[in-house]
C-alpha positions in Angstrom: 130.9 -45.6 -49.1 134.6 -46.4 -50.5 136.7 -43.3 -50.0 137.7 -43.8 -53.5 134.2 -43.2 -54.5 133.9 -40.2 -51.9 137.2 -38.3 -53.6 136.3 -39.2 -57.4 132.6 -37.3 -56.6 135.2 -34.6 -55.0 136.9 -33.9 -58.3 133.9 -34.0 -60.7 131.9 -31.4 -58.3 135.3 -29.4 -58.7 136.1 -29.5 -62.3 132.1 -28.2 -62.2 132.7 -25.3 -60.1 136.1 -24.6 -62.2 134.2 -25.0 -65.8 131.0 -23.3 -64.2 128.6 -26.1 -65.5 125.5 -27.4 -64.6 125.2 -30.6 -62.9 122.4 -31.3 -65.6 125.0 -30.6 -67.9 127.1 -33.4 -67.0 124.6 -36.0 -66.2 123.0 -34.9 -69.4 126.4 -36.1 -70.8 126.9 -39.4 -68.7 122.7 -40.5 -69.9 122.6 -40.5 -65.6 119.8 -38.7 -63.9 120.6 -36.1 -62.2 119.5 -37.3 -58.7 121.9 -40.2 -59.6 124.8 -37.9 -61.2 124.7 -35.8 -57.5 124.9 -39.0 -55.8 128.0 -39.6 -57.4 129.4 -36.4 -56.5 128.6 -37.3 -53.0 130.6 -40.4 -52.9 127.1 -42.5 -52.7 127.2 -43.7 -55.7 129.4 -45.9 -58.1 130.1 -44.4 -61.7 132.1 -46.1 -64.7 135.0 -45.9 -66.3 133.6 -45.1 -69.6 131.2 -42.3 -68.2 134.7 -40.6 -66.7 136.4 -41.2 -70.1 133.7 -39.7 -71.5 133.1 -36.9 -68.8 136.9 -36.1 -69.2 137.0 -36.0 -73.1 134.2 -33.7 -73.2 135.7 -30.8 -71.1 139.2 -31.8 -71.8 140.5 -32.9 -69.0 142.5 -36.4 -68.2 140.7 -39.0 -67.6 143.8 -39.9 -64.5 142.9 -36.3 -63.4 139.4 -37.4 -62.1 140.6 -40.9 -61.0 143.9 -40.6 -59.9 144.2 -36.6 -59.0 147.1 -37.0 -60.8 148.3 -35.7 -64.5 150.2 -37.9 -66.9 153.6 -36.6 -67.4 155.2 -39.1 -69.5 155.7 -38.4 -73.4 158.0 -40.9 -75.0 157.4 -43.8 -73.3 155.8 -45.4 -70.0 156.8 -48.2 -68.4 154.9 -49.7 -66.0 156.1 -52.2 -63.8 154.2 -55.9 -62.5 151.7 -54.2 -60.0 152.8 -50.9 -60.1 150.2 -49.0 -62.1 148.1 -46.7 -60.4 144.9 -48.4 -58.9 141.5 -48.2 -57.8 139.3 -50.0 -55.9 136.0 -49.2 -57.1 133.7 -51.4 -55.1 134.7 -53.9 -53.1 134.3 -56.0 -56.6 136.0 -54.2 -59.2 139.8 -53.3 -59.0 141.5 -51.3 -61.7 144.9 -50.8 -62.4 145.9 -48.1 -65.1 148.6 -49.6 -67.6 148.5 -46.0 -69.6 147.8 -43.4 -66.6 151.0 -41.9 -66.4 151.3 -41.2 -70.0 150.6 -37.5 -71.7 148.2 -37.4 -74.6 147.3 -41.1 -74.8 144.4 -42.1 -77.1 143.6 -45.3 -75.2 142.7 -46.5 -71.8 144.1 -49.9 -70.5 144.1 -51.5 -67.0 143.8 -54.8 -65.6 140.8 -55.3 -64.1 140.3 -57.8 -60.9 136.3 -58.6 -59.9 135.9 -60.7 -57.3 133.4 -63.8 -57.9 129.6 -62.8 -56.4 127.7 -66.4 -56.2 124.6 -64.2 -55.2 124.8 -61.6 -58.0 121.7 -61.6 -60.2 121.4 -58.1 -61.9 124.6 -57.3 -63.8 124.7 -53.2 -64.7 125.2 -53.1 -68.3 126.9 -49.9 -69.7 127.7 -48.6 -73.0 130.3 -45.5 -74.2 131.9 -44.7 -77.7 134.6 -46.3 -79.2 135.3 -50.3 -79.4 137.0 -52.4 -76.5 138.9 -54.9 -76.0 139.3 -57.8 -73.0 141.5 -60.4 -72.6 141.0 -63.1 -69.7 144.7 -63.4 -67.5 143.6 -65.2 -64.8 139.9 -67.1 -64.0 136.3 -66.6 -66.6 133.7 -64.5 -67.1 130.5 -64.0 -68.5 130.1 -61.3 -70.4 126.8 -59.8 -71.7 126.5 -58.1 -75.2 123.9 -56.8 -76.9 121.8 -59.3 -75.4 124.2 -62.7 -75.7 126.0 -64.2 -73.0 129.3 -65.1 -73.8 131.9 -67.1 -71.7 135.6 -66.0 -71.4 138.1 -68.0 -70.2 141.9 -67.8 -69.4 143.6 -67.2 -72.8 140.5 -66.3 -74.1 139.8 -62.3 -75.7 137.1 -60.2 -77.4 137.1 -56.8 -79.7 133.4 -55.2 -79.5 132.0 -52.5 -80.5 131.5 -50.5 -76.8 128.3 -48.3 -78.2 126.3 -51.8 -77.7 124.9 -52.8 -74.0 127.9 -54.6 -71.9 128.8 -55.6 -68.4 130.1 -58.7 -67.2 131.3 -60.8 -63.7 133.4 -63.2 -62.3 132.5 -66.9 -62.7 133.4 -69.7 -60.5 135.4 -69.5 -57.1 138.2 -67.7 -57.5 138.5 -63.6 -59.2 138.7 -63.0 -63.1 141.5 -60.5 -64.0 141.8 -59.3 -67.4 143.6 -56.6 -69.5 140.6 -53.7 -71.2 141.8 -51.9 -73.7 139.3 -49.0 -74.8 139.6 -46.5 -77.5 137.0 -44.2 -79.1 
């Protein structure tokens, strides 16, 4: 699987051995079971943003830690130049780039977010974590599902939801959607 996968699976199983936890423990935490939670610290599986956040909150670690391998060392400010924010590809559909990674302390997680259109995609993998979220559509449209509606987003277009309810989304149309998440618990 993506090596991106392999090395995030490589940090969790470490901040385990560090912390001495359980890997019940943790995919107690993430709602995962365990045989999936051990798959993603093999690399053979995919896990979410929001279980990370919520992985890294819990035992107080950075949520760019267990990305990135990398701690924020910014404190007054972070600028982050077009492109320049640290990425990751998560699958071959989902690209993330960190707007806030390289900042100390911060109480929000933003990236833009590029998925590549899937024509052939019929199951979408809803997720749900604390807080509220926000999206904003930059380039192309999505449907997003929520709680049960389907709602279209174009370019221009934005959304503020409460992120405890069931979401996931994808690209629509030919070309990728990119847009700006915001999340904050």
């Amino acid at each position: 699987m993506n090596d991106q996968l392999h090395q995030i699976g490589e940090r969790l199983r470490g901040l385990r051995d560090a912390l001495d936890i359980p890997a019940q423990e943790v995919a107690d935490l993430c709602g995962l079971p365990l045989e999936t939670y051990e798959q993603v610290e093999r690399g053979e599986a995919d896990i979410t943003i929001s279980k990370l956040m919520t992985i890294a909150n819990h035992y107080g670690v950075t949520t760019e830690a267990l990305i990135f391998d990398e701690e924020p060392h910014m404190h007054g400010y972070l600028v982050v130049r077009k492109g320049q924010g640290m990425s990751i590809e998560r699958t071959k559909a989902y690209k993330y780039q960190s707007l806030t990674g390289g900042f100390a302390g911060n109480k929000a997680e933003v990236f833009i977010v590029t998925v590549e259109p899937k024509p052939d995609a019929h199951t979408i993998y809803k997720n749900s974590h604390p807080g509220q979220e926000f999206n904003m559509i930059l380039e192309g449209a999505m449907e997003l599902f929520l709680g049960g509606k389907t709602i279209v987003l174009e370019e221009g277009d934005s959304i503020y939801f409460d992120s405890t309810k069931p979401h996931g989304m994808r690209a629509i149309g030919e070309r990728p959607v990119r847009f700006l998440a915001f999340t904050v618990e």
